[in-house]
KESEVEX-913659 format. One record per residue (C-alpha): residue number from 1; x, y, z; residue in three letters. Coordinates in pm, whole numbers. Example, Ala and Ser with C-alpha at 12.3 -4.5 7.8 and 13.67 -1.06 7.14 Angstrom:
// residues 2
ZADREN:1:1230:-450:780:ala $
ZADREN:2:1367:-106:714:ser $
END
This chain:
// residues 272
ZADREN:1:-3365:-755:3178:unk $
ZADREN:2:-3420:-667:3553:unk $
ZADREN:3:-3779:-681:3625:unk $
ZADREN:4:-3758:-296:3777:unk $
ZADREN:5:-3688:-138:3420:unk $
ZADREN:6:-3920:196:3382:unk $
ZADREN:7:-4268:112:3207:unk $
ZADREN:8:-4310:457:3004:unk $
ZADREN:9:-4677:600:2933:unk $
ZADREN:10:-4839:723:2588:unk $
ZADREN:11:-4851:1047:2616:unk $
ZADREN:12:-5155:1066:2413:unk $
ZADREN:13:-5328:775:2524:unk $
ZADREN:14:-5557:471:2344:unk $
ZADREN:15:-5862:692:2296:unk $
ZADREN:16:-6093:673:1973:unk $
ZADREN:17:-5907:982:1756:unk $
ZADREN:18:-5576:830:1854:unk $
ZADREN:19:-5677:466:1770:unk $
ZADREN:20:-5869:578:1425:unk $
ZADREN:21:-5550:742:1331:unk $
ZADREN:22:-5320:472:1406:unk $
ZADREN:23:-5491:211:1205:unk $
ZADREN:24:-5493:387:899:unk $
ZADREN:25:-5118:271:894:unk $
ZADREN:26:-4973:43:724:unk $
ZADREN:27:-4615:-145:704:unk $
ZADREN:28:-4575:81:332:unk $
ZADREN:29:-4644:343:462:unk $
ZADREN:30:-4443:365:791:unk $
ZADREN:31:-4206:89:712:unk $
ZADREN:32:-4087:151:359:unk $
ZADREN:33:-3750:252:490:unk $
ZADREN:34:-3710:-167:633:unk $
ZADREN:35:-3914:-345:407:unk $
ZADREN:36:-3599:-402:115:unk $
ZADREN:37:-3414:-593:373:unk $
ZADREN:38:-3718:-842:508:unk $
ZADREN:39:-3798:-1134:294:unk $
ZADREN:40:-4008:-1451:368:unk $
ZADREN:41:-3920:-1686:651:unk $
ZADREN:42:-3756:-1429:856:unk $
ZADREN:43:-3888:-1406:1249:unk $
ZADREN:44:-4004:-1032:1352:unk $
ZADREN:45:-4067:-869:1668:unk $
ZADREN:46:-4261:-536:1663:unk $
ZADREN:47:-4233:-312:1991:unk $
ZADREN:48:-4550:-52:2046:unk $
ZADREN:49:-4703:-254:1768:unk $
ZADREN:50:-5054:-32:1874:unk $
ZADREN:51:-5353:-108:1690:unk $
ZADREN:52:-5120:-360:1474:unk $
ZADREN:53:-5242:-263:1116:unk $
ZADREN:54:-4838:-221:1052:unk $
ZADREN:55:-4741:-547:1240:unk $
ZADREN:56:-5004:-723:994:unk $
ZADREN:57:-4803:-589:710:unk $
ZADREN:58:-4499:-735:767:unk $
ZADREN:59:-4615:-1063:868:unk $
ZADREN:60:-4711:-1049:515:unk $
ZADREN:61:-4391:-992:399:unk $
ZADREN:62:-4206:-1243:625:unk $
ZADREN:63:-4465:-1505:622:unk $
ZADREN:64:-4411:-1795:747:unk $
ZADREN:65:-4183:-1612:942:unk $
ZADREN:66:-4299:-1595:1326:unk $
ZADREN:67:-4422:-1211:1361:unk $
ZADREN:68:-4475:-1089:1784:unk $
ZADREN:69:-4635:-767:1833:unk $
ZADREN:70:-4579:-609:2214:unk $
ZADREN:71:-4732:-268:2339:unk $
ZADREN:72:-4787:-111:2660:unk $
ZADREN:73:-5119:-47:2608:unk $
ZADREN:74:-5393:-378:2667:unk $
ZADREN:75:-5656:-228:2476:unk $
ZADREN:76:-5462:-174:2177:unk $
ZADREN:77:-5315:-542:2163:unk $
ZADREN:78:-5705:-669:2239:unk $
ZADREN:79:-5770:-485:1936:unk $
ZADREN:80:-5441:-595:1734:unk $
ZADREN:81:-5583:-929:1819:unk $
ZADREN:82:-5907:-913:1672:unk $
ZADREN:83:-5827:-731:1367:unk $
ZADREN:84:-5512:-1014:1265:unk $
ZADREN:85:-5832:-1292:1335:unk $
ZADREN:86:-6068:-1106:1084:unk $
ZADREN:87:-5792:-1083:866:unk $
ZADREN:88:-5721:-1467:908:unk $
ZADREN:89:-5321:-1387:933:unk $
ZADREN:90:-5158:-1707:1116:unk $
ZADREN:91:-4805:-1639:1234:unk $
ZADREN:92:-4865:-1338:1395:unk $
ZADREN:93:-4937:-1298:1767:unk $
ZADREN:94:-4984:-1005:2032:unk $
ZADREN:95:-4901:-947:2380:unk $
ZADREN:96:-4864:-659:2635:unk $
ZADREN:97:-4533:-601:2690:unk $
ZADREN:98:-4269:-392:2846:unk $
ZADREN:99:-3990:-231:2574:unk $
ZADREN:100:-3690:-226:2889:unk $
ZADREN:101:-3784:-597:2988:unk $
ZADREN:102:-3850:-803:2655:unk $
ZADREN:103:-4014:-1159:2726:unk $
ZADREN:104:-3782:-1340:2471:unk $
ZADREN:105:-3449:-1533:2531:unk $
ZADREN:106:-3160:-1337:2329:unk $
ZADREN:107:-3104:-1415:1987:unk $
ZADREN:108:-3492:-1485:1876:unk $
ZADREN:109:-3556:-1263:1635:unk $
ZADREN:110:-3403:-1210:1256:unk $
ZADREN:111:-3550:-827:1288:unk $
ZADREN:112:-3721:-628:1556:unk $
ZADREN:113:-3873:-313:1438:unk $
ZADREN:114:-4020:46:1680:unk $
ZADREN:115:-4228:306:1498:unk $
ZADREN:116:-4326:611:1687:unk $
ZADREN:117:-4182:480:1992:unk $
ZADREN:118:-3890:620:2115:unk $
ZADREN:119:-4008:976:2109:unk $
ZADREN:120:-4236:848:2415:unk $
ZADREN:121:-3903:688:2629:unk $
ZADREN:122:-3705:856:2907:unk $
ZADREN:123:-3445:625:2808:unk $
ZADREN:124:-3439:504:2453:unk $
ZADREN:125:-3070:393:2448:unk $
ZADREN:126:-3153:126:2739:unk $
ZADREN:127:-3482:9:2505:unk $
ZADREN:128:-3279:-35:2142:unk $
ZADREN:129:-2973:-188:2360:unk $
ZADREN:130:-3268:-468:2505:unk $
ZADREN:131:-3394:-480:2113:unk $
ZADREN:132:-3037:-606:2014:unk $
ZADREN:133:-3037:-839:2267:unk $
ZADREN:134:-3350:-1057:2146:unk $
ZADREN:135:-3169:-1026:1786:unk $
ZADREN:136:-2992:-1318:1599:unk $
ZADREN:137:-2632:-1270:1473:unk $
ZADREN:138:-2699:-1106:1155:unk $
ZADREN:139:-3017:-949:1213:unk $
ZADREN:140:-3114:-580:1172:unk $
ZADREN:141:-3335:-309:1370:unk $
ZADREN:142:-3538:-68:1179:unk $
ZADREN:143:-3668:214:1416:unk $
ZADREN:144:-3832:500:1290:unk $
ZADREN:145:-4046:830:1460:unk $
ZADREN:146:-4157:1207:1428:unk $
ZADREN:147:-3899:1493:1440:unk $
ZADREN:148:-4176:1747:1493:unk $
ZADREN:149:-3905:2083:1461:unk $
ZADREN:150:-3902:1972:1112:unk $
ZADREN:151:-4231:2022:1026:unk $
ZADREN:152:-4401:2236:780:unk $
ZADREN:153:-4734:2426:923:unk $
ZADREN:154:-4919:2647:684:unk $
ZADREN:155:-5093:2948:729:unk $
ZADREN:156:-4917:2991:1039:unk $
ZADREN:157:-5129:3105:1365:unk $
ZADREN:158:-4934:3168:1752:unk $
ZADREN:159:-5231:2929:1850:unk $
ZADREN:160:-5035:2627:1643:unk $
ZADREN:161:-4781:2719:1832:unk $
ZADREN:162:-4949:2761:2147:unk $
ZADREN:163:-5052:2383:2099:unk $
ZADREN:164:-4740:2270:1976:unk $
ZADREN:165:-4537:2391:2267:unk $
ZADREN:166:-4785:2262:2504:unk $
ZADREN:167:-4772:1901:2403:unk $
ZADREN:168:-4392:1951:2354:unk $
ZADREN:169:-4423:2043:2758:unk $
ZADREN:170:-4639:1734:2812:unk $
ZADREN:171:-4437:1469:2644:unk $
ZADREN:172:-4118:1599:2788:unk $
ZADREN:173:-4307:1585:3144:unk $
ZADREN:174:-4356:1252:3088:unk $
ZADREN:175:-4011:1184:3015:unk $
ZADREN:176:-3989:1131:2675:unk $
ZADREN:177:-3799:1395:2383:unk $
ZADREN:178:-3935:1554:2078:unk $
ZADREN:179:-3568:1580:1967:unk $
ZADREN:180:-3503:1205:1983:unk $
ZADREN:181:-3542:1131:1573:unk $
ZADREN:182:-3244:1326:1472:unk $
ZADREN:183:-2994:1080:1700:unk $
ZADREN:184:-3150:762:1512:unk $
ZADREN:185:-2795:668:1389:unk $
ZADREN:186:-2665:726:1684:unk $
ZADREN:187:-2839:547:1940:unk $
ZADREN:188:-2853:203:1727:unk $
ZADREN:189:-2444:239:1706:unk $
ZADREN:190:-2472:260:2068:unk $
ZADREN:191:-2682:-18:2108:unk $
ZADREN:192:-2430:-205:1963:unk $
ZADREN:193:-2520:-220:1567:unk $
ZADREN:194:-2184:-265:1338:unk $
ZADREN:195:-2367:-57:1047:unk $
ZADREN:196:-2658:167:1033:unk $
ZADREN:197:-2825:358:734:unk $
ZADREN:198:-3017:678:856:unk $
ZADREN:199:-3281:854:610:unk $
ZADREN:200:-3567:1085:662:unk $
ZADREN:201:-3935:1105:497:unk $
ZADREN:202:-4181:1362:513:unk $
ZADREN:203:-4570:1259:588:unk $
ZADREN:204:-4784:1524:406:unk $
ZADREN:205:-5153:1629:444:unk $
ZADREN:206:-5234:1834:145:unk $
ZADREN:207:-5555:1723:78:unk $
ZADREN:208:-5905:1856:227:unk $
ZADREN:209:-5918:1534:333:unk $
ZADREN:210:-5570:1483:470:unk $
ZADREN:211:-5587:1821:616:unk $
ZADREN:212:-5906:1707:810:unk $
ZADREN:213:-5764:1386:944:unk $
ZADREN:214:-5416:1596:1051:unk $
ZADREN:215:-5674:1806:1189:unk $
ZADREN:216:-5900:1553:1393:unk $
ZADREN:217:-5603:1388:1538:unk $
ZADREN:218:-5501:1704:1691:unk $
ZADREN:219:-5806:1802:1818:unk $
ZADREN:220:-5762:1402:1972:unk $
ZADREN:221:-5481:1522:2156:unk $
ZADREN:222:-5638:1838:2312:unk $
ZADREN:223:-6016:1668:2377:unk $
ZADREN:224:-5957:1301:2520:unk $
ZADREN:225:-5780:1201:2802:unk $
ZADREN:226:-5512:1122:2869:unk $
ZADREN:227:-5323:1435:2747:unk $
ZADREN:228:-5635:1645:2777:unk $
ZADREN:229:-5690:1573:3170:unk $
ZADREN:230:-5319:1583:3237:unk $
ZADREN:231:-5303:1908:3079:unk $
ZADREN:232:-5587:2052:3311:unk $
ZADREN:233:-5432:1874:3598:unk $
ZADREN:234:-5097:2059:3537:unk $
ZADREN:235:-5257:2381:3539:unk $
ZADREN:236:-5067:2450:3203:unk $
ZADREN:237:-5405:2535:3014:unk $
ZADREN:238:-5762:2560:3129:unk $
ZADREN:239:-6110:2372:2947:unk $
ZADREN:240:-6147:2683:2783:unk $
ZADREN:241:-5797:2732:2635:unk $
ZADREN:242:-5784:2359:2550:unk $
ZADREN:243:-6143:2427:2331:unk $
ZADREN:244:-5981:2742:2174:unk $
ZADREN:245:-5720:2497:2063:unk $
ZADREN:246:-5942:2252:1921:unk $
ZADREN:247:-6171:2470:1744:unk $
ZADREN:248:-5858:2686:1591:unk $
ZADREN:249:-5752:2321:1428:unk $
ZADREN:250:-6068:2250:1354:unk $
ZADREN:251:-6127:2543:1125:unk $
ZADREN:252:-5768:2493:1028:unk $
ZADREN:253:-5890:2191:853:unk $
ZADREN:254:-6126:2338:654:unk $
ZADREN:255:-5895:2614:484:unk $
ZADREN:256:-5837:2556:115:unk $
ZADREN:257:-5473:2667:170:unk $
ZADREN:258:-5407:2438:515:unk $
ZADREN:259:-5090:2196:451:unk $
ZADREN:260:-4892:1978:724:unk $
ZADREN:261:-4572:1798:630:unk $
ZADREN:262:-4463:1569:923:unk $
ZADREN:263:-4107:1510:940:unk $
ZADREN:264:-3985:1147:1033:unk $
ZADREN:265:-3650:1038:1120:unk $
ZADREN:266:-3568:635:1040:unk $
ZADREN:267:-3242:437:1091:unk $
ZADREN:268:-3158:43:1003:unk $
ZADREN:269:-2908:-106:1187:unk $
ZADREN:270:-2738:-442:1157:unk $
ZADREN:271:-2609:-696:1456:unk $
ZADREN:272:-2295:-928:1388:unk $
END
């Protein structure tokens, strides 16, 4: 791929709440909808691999198969790194990477995989068209992320709202589209698959615990930079709004009734 391809931001950044909440993933529970078609020996190439604690996971369930992890973000491969050496996991590696410009000669992969990716791209079809390329004859792309006008919100408050449109605002600002997950099938037909398999899952918190980690990672959003500073930068909210915000989720947390069901959108699709 041309070298001048876009290089999209996280909205929401590398900070602490966002990194704590990403490595409580794992390849079951964000990958279930690929993990019947892997099997041992195959080579895998995870893009926005973050953190990595899902890239880890199926290196497991390819291995020996050659696993590569890619994100934007150096500080999250630097930790990807460290936590697949404490692990002592072998065919794995990690490098920052670029989604629209993929380091690999085409046909090197048996399956490439993008969780809570595309949501964050201006132009998604040009990044799953570039994941086809790097794939064998025969391989398959499993891509998967949020579809957040699905989701359940209980009690309901206007300041949800409030914080959901805002970050709605943001990410579309930065050029990427809430509304991607529901053309999943879609775009990996376009890409070029010859048969895709679309299915959705819902991600509940309905726990006091799970209601306080939902909680906490929204707070993330509205406390740490980036999306906090852009926000302020932007004009669309003030330090005072954006504290409202977190102390309304905060308290949301707490209530014995609170429940969040996060909608996600998935699709597998096959190369010939």
């Amino acid at each position: 791929m041309a070298s001048n391809q876009p290089r999209e931001h996280y909205t929401l950044g590398y900070g602490a709440t966002a990194t704590g909440y990403h490595s409580r993933r794992t390849a079951t529970s964000e990958a279930a909808f690929m993990l019947p078609y892997l099997h041992s020996g195959m080579s895998l190439l995870d893009c926005g691999c973050g953190p990595g604690t899902v890239t880890l996971g199926l290196a497991e369930v390819v291995t020996p198969g050659e696993v590569v992890g890619i994100d934007s973000g150096p500080s999250a491969v630097e930790r990807a790194r460290a936590v697949a050496a404490e692990r002592g996991i072998a065919n794995i590696r990690f490098e920052v990477g670029n989604i629209y410009a993929l380091p690999f000669p085409d046909h090197s992969f048996d399956a490439a995989f993008a969780h809570a990716v595309l949501t964050h791209l201006s132009d998604p079809g040009s990044a799953l068209r570039e994941m086809y390329r790097v794939l064998k004859p025969g391989g398959l792309i499993g891509i998967r992320t949020t579809y957040p006008a699905g989701d359940v919100h209980t009690p309901a408050d206007p300041m949800a709202d409030k914080s959901k449109a805002l970050l709605n605002r943001l990410y579309r600002h930065n050029g990427g589209d809430w509304d991607v997950g529901r053309r999943m099938r879609g775009l990996l037909l376009e890409a070029g698959c010859s048969r895709v398999r679309g299915s959705a899952t819902y991600q509940s918190y309905g726990t006091p615990e799970e209601t306080r980690i939902w909680a906490e990672r929204v707070v993330g959003a509205f406390t740490e930079p980036p999306a906090s500073e852009k926000l302020l930068q932007l004009g669309w909210a003030t330090q005072s709004e954006l504290e409202e915000i977190a102390a309304y989720w905060r308290a949301w947390g707490e209530k014995p009734d609170a429940f969040y069901a996060r909608t996600w959108c998935e699709a597998v699709g096959w190369k010939e």
